[in-house]
MARLUM-987655 format. One record per residue: residue in three letters; x, y, z of N, C-alpha, C in turn. Coordinates in steps of 0.1 Angstrom, whole numbers, padded with zeros to 4 digits, always signed. Layout:
N
alaXYZXYZXYZ
...
This chain:
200
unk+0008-0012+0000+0000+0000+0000+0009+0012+0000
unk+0006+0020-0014+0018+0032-0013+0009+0041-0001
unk+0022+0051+0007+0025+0058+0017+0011+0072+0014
unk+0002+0081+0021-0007+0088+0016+0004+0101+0016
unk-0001+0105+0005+0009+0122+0005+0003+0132+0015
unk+0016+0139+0018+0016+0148+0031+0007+0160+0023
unk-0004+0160+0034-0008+0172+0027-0008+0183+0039
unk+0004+0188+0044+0007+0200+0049+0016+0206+0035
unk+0022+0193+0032+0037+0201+0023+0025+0200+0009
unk+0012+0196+0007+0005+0196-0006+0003+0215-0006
unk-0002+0218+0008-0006+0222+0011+0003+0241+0007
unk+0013+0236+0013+0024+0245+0014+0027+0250-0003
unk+0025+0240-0009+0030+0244-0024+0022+0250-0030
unk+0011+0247-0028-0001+0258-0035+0001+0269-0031
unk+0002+0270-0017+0006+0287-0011+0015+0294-0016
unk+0024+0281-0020+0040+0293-0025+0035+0294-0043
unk+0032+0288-0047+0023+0290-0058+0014+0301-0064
unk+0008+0304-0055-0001+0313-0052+0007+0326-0048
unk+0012+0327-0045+0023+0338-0034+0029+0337-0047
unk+0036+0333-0053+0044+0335-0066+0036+0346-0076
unk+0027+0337-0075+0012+0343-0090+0014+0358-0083
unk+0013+0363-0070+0008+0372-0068+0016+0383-0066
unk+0032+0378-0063+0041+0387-0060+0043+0395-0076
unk+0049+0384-0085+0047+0388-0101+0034+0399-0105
unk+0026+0397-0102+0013+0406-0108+0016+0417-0098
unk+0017+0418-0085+0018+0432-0077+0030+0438-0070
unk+0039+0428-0075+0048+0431-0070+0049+0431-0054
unk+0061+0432-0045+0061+0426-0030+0057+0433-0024
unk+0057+0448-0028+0055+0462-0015+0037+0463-0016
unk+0034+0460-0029+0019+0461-0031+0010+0451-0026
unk+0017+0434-0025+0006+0424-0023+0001+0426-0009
unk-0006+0418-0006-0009+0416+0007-0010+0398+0011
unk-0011+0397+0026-0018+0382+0025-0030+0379+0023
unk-0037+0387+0029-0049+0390+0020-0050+0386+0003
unk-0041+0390-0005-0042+0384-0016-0040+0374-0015
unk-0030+0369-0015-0029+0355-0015-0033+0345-0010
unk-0044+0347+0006-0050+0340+0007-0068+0340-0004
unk-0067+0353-0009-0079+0347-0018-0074+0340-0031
unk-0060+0343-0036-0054+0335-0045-0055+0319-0043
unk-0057+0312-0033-0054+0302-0029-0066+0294-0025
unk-0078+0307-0021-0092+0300-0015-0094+0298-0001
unk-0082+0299+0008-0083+0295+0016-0085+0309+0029
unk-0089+0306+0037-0088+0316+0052-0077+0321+0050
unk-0075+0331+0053-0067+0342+0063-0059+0334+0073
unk-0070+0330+0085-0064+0321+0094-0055+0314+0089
unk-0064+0300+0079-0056+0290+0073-0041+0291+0066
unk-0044+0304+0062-0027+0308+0057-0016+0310+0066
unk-0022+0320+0074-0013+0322+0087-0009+0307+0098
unk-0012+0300+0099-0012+0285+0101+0004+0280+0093
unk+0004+0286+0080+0016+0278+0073+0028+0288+0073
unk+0022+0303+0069+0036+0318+0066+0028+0326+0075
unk+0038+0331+0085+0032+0341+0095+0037+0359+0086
unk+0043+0352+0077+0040+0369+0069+0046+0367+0058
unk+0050+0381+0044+0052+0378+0032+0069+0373+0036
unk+0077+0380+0045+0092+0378+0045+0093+0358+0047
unk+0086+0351+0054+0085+0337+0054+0080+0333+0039
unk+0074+0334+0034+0068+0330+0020+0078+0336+0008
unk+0085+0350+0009+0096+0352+0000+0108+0342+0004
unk+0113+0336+0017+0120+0325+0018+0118+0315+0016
unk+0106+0310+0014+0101+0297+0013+0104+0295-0003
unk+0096+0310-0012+0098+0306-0024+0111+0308-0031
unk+0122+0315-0024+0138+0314-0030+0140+0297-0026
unk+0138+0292-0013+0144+0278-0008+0139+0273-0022
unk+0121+0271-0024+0117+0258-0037+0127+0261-0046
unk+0131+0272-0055+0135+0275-0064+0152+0273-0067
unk+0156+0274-0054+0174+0270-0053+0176+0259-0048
unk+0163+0248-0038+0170+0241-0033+0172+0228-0044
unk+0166+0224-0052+0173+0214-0058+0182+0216-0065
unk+0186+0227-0068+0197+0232-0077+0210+0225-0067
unk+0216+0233-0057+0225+0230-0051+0227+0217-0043
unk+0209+0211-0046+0213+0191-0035+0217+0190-0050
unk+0216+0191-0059+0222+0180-0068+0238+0186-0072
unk+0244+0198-0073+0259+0201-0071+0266+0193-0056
unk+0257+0197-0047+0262+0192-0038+0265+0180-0041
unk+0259+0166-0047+0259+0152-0046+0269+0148-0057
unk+0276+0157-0067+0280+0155-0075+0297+0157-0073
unk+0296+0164-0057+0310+0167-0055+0319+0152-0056
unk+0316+0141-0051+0323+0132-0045+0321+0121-0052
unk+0316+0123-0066+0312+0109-0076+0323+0108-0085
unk+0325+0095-0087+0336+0092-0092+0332+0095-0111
unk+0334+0105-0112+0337+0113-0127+0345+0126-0128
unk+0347+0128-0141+0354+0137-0140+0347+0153-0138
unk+0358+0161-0138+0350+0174-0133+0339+0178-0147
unk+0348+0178-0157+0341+0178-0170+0322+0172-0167
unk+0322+0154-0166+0313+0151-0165+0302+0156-0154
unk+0312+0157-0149+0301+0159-0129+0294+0175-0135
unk+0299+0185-0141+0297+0199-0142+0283+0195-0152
unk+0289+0190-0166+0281+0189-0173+0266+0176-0168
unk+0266+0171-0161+0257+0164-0158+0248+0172-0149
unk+0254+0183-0135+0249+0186-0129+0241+0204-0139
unk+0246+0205-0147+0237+0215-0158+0230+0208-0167
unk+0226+0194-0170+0217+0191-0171+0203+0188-0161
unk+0209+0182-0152+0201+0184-0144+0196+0201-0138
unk+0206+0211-0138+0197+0226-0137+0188+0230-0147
unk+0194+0221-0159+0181+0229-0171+0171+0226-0172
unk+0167+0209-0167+0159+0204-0164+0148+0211-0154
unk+0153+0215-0144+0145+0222-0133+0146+0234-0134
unk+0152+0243-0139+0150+0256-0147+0132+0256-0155
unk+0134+0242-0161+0121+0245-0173+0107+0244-0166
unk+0114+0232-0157+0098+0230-0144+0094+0241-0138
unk+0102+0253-0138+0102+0267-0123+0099+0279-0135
unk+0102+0277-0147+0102+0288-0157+0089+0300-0151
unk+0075+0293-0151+0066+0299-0148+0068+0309-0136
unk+0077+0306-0127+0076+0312-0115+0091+0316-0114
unk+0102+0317-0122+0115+0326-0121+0113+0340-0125
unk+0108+0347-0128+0103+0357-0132+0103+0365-0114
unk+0099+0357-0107+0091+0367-0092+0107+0364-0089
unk+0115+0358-0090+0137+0351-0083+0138+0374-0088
unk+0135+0373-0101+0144+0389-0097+0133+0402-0095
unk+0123+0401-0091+0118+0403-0079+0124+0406-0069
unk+0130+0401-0063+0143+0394-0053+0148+0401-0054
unk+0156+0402-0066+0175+0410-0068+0166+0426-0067
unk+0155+0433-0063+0155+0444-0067+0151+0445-0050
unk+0146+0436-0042+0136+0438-0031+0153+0441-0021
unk+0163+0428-0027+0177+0426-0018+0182+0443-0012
unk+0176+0452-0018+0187+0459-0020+0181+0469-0007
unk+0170+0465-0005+0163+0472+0009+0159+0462+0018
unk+0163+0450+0014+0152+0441+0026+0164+0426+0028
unk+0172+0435+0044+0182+0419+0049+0177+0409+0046
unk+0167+0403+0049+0158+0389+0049+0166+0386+0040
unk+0160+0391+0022+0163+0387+0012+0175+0384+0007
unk+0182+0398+0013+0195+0398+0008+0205+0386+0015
unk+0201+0386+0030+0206+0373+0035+0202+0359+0028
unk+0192+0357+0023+0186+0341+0019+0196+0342+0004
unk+0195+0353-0005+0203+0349-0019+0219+0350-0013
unk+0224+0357-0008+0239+0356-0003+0241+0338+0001
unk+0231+0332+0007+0231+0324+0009+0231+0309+0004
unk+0221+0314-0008+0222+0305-0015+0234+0303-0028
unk+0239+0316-0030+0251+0316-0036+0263+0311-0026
unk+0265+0314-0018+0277+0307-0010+0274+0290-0010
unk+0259+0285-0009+0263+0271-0012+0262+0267-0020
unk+0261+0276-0037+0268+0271-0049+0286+0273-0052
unk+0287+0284-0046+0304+0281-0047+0307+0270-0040
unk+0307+0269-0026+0311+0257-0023+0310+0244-0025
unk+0300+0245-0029+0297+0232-0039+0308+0227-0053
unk+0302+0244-0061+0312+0237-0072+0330+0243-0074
unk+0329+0248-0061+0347+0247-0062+0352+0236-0061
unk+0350+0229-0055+0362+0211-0051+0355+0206-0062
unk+0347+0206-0072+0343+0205-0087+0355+0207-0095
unk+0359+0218-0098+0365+0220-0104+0381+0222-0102
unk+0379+0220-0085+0393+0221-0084+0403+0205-0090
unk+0393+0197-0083+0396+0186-0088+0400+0182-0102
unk+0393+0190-0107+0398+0192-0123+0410+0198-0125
unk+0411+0205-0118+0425+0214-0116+0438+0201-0115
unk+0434+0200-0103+0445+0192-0096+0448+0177-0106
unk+0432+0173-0113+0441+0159-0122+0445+0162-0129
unk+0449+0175-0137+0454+0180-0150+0443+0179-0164
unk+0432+0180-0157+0418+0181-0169+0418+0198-0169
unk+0416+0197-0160+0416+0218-0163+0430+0222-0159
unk+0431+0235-0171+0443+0239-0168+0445+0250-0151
unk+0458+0252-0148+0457+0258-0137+0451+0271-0133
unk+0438+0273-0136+0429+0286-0135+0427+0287-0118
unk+0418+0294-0117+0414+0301-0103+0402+0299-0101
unk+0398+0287-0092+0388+0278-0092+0375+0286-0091
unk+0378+0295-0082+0366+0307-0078+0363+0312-0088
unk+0371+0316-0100+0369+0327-0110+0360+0314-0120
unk+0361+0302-0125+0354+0294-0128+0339+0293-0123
unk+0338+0291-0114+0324+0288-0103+0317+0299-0107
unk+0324+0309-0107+0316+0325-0108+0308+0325-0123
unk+0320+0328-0131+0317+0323-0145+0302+0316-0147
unk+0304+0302-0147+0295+0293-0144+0281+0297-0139
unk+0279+0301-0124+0272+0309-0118+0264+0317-0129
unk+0275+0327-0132+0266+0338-0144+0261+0334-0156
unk+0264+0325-0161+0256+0319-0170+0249+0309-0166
unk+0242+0302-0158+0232+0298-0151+0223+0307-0149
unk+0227+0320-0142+0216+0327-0136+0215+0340-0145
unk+0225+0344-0155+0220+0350-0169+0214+0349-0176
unk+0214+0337-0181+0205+0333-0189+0192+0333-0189
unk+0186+0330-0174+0177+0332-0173+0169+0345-0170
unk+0175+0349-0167+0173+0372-0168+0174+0373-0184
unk+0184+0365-0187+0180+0370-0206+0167+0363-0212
unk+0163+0354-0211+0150+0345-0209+0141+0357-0207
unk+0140+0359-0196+0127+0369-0191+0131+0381-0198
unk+0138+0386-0204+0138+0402-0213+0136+0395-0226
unk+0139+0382-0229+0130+0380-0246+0130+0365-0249
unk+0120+0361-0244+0122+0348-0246+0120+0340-0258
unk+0119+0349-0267+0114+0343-0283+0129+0343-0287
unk+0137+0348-0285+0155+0350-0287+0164+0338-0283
unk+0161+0338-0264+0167+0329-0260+0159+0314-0251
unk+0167+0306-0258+0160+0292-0248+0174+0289-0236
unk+0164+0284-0228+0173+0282-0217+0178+0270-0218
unk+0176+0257-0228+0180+0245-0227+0191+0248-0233
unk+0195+0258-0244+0199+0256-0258+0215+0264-0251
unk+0212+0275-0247+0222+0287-0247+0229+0283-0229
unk+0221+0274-0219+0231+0273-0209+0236+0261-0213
unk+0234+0252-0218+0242+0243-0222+0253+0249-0231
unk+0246+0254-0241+0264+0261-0252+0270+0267-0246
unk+0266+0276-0236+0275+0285-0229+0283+0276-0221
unk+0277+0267-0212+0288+0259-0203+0296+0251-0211
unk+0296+0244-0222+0306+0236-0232+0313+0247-0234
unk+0310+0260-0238+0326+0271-0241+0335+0272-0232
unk+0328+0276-0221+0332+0279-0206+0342+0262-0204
unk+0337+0253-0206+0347+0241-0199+0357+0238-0213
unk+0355+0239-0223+0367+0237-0237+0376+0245-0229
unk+0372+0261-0228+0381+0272-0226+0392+0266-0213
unk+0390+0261-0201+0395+0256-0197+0401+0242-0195
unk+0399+0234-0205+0404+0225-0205+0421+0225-0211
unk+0425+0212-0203+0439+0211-0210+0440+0204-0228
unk+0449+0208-0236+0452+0200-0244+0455+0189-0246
unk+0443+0183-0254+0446+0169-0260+0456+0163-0259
C-alpha cells in the first residue's frame, strides 16, 4: 500500500504557488496576505497557520527554487567522474529544473530588486550563492588538480558558471522568443569548460 501524500507540504506548495502568482502581478511592497489568501481560497487564518508573513513565503519561495539546484551540485562533488562530466551532468540536471520553475523565475528577480532594501532577502540569496560556490569549487578544483583543467582560479570558474546559469535566465525573461534556456546554458557551459580545459 503506497504511503498517503503529506498534505501539509500539498498544502504548502499551493501557497507558494499562489504567493508567486501574486508577487509577479503586484509586486512585494503592493501584495498583501490578503491576496494570497484569496489566490489560494483558503482563510486568512488558514494561511497564517503555514507563513506568518510575506518575509516567510519570500524565503520559502527562494528555498523551492534554489533548493534542488545545489542538493544536486552538492551530490556530485564526491562521484567518481570527471569534473568535466560531474559539471556537465549537474547542468543538465539545472536545465531540467529551470524548465519545471520557468513559470515562477520571473518573481527570483523580484528578489535581486527587493535585496537591495530588505536583509531577509539579501541574506537568503547571499546564501544560497555561497552554497553554490562551495559546492562547485572542489568540482572544479579537482579538475584542476588531475590535469583536466588547466591551472585557473577555481573561484573565478564557479563564478563564470554561476553567471551563466543565472544570466540566462534574466535574458530569458527580457526575450524569450531569442533565448532558450535549454539551448544557450548548455552552449554556454561547453565554451566555458573547452576554454579551460587542457590539451589533448
Amino acid at each position: 500500500m503506497s504511503p498517503r501524500p503529506n498534505v501539509s507540504d500539498e498544502r504548502k506548495d499551493q501557497i507558494l504557488e499562489a504567493a508567486a502568482d501574486v508577487f509577479t502581478k503586484k509586486g512585494f511592497d503592493q501584495a498583501r496576505m490578503d491576496d494570497i489568501a484569496n489566490q489560494t481560497g483558503l482563510s486568512k487564518g488558514t494561511l497564517y497557520l503555514y507563513f506568518k508573513s510575506k518575509d516567510e513565503l519570500i524565503i520559502a519561495i527562494l528555498e523551492k527554487i534554489f533548493h534542488s539546484v545545489v542538493k544536486q551540485l552538492e551530490s556530485r562533488k564526491n562521484l567518481e567522474l570527471s569534473a568535466t562530466e560531474a559539471i556537465s551532468l549537474y547542468t543538465e540536471e539545472a536545465i531540467r529544473d529551470y524548465k519545471m520553475m520557468l513559470h515562477i523565475l520571473p518573481v527570483t528577480y523580484e528578489f535581486l530588486a527587493l535585496a537591495f532594501r530588505n536583509k531577509t532577502v539579501q541574506n537568503a540569496l547571499k546564501t544560497y550563492f555561497h552554497h553554490y560556490i562551495d559546492s562547485m569549487i572542489p568540482i572544479i578544483q579537482r579538475g584542476i588538480d588531475s590535469g583536466e583543467f588547466r591551472p585557473v582560479q577555481a573561484l573565478d570558474v564557479a563564478i563564470a558558471a554561476g553567471a551563466i546559469y543565472e544570466g540566462t535566465i534574466l535574458l530569458w525573461i527580457y526575450d524569450n522568443t531569442l533565448i532558450s534556456v535549454e539551448d544557450h546554458i548548455r552552449s554556454s557551459i561547453s565554451l566555458l569548460l573547452e576554454g579551460i580545459q587542457t590539451s589533448a
